[in-house]
MOPAC internal coordinates of N, CA, C and O (Angstrom, degrees):
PM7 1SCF
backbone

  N    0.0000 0     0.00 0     0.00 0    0    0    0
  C    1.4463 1     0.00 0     0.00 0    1    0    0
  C    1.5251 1   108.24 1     0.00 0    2    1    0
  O    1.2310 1   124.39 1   -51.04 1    3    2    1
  N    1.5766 1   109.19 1   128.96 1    3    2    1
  C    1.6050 1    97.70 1   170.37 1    5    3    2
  C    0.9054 1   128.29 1  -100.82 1    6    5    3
  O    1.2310 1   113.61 1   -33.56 1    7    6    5
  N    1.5056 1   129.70 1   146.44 1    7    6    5
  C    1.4909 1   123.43 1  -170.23 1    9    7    6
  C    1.4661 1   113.85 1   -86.98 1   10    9    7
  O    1.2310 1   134.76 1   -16.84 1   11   10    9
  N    1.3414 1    89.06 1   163.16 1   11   10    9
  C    1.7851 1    92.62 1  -163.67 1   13   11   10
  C    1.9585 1    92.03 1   -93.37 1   14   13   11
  O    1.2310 1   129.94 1    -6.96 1   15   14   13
  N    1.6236 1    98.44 1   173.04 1   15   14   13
  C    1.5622 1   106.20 1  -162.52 1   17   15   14
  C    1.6791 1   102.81 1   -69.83 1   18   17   15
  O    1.2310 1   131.60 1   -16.78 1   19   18   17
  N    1.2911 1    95.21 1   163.22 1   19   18   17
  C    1.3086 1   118.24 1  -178.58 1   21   19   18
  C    1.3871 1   112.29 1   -61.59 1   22   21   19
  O    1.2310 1   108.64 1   -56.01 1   23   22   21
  N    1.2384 1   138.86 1   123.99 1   23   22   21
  C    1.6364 1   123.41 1   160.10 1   25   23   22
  C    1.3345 1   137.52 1     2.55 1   26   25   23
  O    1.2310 1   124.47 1   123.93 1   27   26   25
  N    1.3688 1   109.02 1   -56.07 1   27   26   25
  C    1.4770 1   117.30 1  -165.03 1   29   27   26
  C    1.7185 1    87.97 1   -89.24 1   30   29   27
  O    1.2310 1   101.15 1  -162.55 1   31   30   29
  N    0.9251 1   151.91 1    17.45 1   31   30   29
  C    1.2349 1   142.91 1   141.63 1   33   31   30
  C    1.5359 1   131.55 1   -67.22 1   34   33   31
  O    1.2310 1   129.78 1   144.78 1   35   34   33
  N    1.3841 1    98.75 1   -35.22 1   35   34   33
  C    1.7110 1   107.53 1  -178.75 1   37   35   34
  C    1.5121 1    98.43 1  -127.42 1   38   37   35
  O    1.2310 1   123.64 1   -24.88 1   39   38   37
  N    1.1921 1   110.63 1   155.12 1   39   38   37
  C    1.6710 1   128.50 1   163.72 1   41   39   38
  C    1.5830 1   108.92 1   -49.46 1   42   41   39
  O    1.2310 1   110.02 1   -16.05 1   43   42   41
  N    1.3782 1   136.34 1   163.95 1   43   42   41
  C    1.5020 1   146.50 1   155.57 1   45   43   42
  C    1.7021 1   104.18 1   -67.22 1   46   45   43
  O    1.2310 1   127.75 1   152.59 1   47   46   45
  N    1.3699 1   102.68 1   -27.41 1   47   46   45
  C    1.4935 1    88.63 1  -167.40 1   49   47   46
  C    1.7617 1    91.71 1  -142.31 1   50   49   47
  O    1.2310 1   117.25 1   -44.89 1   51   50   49
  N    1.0588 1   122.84 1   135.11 1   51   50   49
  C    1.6163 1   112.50 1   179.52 1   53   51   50
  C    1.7488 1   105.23 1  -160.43 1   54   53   51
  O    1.2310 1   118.36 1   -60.54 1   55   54   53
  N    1.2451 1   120.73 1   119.46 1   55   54   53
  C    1.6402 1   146.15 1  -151.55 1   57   55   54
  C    1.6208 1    97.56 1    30.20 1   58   57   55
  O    1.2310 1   124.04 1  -121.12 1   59   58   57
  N    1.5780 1   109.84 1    58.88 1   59   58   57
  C    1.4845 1    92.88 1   150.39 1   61   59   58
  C    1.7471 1    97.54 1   105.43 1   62   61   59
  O    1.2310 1   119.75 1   156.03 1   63   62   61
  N    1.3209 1   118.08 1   -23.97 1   63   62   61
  C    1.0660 1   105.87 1  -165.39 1   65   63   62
  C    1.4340 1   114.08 1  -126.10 1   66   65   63
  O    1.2310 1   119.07 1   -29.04 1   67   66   65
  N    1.4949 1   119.37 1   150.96 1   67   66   65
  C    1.3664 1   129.96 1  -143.22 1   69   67   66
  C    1.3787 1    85.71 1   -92.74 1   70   69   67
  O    1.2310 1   109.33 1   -59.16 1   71   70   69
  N    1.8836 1   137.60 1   120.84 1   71   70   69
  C    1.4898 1   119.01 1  -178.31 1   73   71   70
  C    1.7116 1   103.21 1   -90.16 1   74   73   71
  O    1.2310 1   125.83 1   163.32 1   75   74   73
  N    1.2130 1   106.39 1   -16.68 1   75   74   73
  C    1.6090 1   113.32 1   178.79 1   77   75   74
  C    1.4284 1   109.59 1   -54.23 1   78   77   75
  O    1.2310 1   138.01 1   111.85 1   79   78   77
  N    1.3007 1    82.70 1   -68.15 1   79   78   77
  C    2.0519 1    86.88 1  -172.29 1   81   79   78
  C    1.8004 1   114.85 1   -66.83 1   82   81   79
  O    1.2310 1   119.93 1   153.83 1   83   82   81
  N    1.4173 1   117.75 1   -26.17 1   83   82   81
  C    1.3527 1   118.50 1   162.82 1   85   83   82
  C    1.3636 1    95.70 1   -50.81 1   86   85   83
  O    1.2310 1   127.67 1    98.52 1   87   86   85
  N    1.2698 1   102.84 1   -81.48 1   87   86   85
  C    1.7835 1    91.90 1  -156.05 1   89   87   86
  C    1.4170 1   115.10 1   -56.75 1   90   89   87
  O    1.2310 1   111.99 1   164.52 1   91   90   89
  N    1.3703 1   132.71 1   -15.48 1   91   90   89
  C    1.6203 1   126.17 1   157.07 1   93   91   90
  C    1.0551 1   116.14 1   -50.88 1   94   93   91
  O    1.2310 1   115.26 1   138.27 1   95   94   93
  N    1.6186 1   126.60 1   -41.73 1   95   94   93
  C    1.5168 1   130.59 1   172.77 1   97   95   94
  C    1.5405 1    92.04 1   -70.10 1   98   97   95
  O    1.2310 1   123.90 1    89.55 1   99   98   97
  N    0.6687 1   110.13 1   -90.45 1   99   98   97
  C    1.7101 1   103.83 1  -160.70 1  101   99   98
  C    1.9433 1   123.86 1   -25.03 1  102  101   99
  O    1.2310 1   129.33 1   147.99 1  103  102  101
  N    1.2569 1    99.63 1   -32.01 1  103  102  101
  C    1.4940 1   103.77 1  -162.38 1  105  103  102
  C    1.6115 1    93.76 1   -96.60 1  106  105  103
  O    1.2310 1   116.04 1   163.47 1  107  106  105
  N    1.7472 1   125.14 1   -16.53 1  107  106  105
  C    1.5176 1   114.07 1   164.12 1  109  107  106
  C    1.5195 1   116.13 1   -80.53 1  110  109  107
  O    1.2310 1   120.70 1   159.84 1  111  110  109
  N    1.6996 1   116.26 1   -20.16 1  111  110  109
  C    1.1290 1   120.45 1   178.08 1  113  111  110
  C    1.7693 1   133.58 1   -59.31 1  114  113  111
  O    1.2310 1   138.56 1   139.14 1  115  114  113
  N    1.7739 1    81.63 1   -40.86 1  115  114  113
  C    1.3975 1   107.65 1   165.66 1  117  115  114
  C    1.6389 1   113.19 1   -78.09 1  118  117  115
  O    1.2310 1   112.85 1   154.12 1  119  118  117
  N    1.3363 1   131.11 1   -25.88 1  119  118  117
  C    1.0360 1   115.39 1   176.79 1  121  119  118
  C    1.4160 1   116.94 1   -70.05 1  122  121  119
  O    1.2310 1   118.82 1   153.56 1  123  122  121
  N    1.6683 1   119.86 1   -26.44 1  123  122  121
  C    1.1841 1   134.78 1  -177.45 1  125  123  122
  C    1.3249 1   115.66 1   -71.57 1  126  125  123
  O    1.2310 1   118.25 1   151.69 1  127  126  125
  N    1.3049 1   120.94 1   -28.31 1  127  126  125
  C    1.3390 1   148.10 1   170.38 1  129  127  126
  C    1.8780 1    94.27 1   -44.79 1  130  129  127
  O    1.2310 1   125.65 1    98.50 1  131  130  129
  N    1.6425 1   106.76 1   -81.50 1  131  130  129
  C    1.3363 1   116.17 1  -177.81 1  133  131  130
  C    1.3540 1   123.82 1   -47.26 1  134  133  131
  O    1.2310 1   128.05 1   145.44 1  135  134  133
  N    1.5702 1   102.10 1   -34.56 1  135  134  133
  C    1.4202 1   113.48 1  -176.07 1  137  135  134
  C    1.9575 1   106.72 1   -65.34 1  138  137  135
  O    1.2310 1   127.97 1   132.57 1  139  138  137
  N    1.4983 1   102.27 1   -47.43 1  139  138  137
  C    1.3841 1    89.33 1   167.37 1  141  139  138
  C    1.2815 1   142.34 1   -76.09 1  142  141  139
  O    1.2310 1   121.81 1   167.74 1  143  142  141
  N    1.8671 1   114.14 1   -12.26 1  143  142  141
  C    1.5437 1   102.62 1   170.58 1  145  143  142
  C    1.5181 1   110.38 1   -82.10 1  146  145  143
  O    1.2310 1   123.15 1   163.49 1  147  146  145
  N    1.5844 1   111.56 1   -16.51 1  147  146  145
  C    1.2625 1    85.17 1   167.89 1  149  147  146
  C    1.7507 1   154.74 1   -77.20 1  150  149  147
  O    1.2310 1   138.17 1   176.38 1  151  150  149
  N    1.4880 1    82.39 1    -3.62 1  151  150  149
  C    1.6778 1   127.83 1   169.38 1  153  151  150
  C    1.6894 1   107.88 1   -60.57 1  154  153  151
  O    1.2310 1   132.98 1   131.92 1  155  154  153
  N    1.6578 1    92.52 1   -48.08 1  155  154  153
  C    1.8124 1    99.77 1  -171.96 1  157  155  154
  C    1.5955 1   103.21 1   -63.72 1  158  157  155
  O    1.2310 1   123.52 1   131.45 1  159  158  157
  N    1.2973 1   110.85 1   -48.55 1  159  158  157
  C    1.4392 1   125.95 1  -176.06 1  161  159  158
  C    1.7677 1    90.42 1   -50.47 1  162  161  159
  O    1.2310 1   120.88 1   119.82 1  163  162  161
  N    0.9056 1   115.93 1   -60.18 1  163  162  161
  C    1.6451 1   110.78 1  -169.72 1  165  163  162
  C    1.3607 1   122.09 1   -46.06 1  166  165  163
  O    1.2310 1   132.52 1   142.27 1  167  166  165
  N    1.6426 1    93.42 1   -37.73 1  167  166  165
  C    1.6661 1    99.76 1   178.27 1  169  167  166
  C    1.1863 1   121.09 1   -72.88 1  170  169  167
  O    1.2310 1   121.74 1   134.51 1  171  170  169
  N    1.7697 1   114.27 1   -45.49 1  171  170  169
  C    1.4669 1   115.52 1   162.06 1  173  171  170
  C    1.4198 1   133.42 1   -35.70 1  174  173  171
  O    1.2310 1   125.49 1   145.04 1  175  174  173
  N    1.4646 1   107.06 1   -34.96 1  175  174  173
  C    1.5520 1   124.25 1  -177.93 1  177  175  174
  C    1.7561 1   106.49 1   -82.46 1  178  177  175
  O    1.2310 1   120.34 1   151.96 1  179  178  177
  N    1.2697 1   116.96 1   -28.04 1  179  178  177
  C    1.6116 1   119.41 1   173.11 1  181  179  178
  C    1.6685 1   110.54 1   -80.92 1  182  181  179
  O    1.2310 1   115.39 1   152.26 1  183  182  181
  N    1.5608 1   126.36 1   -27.74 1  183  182  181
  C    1.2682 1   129.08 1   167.49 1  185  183  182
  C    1.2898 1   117.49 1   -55.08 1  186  185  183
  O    1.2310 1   124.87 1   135.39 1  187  186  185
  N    1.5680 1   108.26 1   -44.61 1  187  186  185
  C    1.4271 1   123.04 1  -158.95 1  189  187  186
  C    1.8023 1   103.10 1   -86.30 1  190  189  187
  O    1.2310 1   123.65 1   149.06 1  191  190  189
  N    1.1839 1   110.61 1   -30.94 1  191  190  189
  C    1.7374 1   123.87 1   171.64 1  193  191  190
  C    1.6839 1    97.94 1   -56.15 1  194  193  191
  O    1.2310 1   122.01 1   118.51 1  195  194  193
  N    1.5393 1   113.76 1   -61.49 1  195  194  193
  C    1.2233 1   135.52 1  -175.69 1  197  195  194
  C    1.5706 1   106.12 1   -33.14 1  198  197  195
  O    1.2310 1   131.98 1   108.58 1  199  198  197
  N    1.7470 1    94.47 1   -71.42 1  199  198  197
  C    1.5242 1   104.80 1   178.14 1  201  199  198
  C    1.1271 1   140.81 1   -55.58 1  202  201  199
  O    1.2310 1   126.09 1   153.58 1  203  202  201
  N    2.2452 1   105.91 1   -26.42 1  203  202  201
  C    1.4287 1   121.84 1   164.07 1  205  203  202
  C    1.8139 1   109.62 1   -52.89 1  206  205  203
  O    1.2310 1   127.65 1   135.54 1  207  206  205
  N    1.6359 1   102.88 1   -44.46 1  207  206  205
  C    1.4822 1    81.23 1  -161.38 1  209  207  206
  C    1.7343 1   104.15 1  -102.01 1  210  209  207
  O    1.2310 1   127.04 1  -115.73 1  211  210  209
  N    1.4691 1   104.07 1    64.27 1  211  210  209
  C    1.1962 1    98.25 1  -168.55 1  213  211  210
  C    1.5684 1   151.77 1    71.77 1  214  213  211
  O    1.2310 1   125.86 1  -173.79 1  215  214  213
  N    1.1919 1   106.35 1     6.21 1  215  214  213
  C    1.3874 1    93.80 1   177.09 1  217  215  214
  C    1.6937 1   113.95 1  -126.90 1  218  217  215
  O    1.2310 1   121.49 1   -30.06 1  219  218  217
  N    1.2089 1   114.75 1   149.94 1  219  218  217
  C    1.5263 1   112.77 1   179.76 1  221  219  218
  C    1.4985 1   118.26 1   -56.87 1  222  221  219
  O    1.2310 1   139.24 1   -60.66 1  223  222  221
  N    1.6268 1    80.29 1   119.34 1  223  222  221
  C    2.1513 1    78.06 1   164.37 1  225  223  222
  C    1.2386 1   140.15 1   -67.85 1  226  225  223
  O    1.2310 1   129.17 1   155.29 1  227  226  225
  N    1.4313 1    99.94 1   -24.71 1  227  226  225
  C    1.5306 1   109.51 1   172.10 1  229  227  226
  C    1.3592 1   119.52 1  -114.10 1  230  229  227
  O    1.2310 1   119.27 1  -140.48 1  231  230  229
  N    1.5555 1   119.01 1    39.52 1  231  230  229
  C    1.2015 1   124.43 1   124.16 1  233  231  230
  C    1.2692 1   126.93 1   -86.12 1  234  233  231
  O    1.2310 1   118.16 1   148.73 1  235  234  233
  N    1.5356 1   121.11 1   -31.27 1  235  234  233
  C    1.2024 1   150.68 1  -163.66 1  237  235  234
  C    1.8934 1    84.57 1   -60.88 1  238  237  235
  O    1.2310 1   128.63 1   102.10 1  239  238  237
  N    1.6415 1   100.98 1   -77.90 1  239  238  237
  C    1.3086 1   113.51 1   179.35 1  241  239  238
  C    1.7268 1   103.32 1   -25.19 1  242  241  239
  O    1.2310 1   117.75 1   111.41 1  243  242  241
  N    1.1998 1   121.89 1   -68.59 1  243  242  241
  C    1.4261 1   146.36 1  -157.32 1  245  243  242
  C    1.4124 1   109.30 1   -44.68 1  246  245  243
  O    1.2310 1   131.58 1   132.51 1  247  246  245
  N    1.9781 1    95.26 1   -47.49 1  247  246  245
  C    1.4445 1   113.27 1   171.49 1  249  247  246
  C    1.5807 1   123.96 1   -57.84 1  250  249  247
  O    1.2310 1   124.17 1   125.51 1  251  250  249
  N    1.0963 1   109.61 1   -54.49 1  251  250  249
  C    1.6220 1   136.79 1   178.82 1  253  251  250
  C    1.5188 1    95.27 1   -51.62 1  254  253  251
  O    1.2310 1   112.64 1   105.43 1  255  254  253
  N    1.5569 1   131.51 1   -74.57 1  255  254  253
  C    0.9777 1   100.41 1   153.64 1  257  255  254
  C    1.9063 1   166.58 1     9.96 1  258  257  255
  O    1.2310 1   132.77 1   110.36 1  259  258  257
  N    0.7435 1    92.94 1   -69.64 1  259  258  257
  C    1.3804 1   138.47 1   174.49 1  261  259  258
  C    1.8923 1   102.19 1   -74.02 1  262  261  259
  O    1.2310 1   118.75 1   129.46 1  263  262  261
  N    1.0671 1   119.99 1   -50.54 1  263  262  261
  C    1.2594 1   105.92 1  -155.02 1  265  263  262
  C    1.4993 1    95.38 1  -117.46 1  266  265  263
  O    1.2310 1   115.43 1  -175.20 1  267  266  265
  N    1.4653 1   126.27 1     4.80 1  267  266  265
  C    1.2383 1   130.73 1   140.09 1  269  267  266
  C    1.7668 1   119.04 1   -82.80 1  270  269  267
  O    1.2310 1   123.06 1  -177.24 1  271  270  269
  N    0.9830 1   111.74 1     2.76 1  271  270  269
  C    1.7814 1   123.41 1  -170.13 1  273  271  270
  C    1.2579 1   115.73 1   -76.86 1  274  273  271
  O    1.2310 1    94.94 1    16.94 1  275  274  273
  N    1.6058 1   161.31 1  -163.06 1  275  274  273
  C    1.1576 1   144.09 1   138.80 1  277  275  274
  C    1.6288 1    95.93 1  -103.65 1  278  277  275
  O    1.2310 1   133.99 1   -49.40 1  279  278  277
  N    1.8016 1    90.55 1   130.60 1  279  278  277
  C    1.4226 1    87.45 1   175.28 1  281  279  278
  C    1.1761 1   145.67 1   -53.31 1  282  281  279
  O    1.2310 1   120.02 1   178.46 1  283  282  281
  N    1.5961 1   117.57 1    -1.54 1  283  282  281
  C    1.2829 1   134.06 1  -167.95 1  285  283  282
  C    1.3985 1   112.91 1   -84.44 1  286  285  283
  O    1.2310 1   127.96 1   147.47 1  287  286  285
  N    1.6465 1   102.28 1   -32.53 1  287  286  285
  C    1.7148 1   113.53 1  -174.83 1  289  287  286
  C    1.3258 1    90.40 1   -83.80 1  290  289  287
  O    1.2310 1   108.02 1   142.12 1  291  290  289
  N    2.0367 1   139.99 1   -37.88 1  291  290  289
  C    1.0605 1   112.76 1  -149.02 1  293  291  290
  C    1.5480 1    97.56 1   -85.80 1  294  293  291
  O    1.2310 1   116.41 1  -179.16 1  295  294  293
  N    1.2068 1   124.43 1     0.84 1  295  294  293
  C    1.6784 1   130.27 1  -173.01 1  297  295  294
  C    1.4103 1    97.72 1   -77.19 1  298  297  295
  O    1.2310 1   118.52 1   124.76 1  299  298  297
  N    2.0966 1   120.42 1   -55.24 1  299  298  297
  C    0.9589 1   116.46 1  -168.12 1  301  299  298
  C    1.6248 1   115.05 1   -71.84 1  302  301  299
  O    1.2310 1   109.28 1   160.36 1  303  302  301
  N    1.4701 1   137.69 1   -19.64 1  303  302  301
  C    1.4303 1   161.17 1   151.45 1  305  303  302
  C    1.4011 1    98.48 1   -18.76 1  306  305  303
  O    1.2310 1   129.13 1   105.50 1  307  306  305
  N    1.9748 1   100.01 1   -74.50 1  307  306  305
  C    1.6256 1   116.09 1  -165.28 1  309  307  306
  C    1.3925 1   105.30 1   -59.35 1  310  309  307
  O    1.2310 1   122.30 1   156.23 1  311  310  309
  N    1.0924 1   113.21 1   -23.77 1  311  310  309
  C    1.8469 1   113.11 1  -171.57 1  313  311  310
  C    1.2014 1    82.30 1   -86.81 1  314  313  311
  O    1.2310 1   104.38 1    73.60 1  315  314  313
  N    1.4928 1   146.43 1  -106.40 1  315  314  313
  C    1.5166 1   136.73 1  -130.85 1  317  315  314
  C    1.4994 1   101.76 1   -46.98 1  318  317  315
  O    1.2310 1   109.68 1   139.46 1  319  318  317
  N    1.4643 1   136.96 1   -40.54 1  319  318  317
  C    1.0911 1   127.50 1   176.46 1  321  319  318
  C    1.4695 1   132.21 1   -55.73 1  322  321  319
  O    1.2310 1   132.16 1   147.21 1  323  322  321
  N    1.4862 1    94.13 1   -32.79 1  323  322  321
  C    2.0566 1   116.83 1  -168.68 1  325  323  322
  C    1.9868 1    73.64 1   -69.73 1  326  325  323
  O    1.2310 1   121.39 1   129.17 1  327  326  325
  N    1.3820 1   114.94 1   -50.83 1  327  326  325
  C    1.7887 1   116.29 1  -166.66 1  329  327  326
  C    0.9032 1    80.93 1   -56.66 1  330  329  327
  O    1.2310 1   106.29 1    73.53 1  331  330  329
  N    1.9127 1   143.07 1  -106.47 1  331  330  329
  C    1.2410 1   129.41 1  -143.40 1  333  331  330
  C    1.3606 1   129.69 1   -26.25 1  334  333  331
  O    1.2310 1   123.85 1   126.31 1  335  334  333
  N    1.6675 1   110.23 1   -53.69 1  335  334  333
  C    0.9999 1   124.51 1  -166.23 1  337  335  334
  C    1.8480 1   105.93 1   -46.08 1  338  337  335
  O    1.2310 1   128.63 1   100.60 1  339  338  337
  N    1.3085 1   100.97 1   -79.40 1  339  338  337
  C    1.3460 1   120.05 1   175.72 1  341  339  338
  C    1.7372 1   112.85 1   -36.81 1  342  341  339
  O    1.2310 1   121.94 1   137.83 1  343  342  341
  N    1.2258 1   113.89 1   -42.17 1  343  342  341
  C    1.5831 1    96.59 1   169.60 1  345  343  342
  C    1.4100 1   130.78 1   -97.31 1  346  345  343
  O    1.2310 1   136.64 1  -168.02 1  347  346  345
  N    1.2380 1    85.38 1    11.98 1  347  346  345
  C    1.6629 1    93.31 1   146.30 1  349  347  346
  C    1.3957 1   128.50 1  -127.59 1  350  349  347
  O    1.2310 1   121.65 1  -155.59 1  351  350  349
  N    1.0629 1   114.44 1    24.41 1  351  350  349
  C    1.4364 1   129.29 1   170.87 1  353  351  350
  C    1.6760 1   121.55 1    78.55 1  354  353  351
  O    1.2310 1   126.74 1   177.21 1  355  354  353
  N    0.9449 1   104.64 1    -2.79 1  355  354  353
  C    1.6804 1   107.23 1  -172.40 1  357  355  354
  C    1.6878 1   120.70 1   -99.81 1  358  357  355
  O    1.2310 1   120.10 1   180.00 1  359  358  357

């Protein structure tokens, strides 16, 4: 990550805008940035545990889904599908 310039390079305040507090936003934004791939990495590593001991990840995924969903949509989901299903025979 590169750091942004030193103070005495830019004004505190320059056309209007505060460079302090920008770059406070900016440099927590980016930290949040890191903070979440390293989160992704975490998840990848719980899929792959998942998948060692057998079980599908992308049901798992499918599940998670689902149980973050509001149950109301996943009721109305299961019905158009139970419909598809059935009129087409499968």
């Amino acid at each position: 990550m590169s750091e942004f310039p030193n103070d005495h390079n830019f004004r505190a305040q320059e056309g209007g805008v505060d460079a302090d507090r920008l770059r406070s936003i900016i440099k927590r934004h980016i930290r949040l940035e890191e903070e979440v791939k390293a989160l992704r990495g975490d998840q990848k590593d719980i899929m792959s545990e998942a998948k060692s001991a057998g079980y599908c990840p992308k049901t798992i995924k499918q599940v998670i889904r689902i149980m973050n969903a509001d149950p109301k949509d996943v009721q109305e989901a299961e019905h158009l599908l139970d419909t598809y299903r059935r009129a087409l025979g499968c």
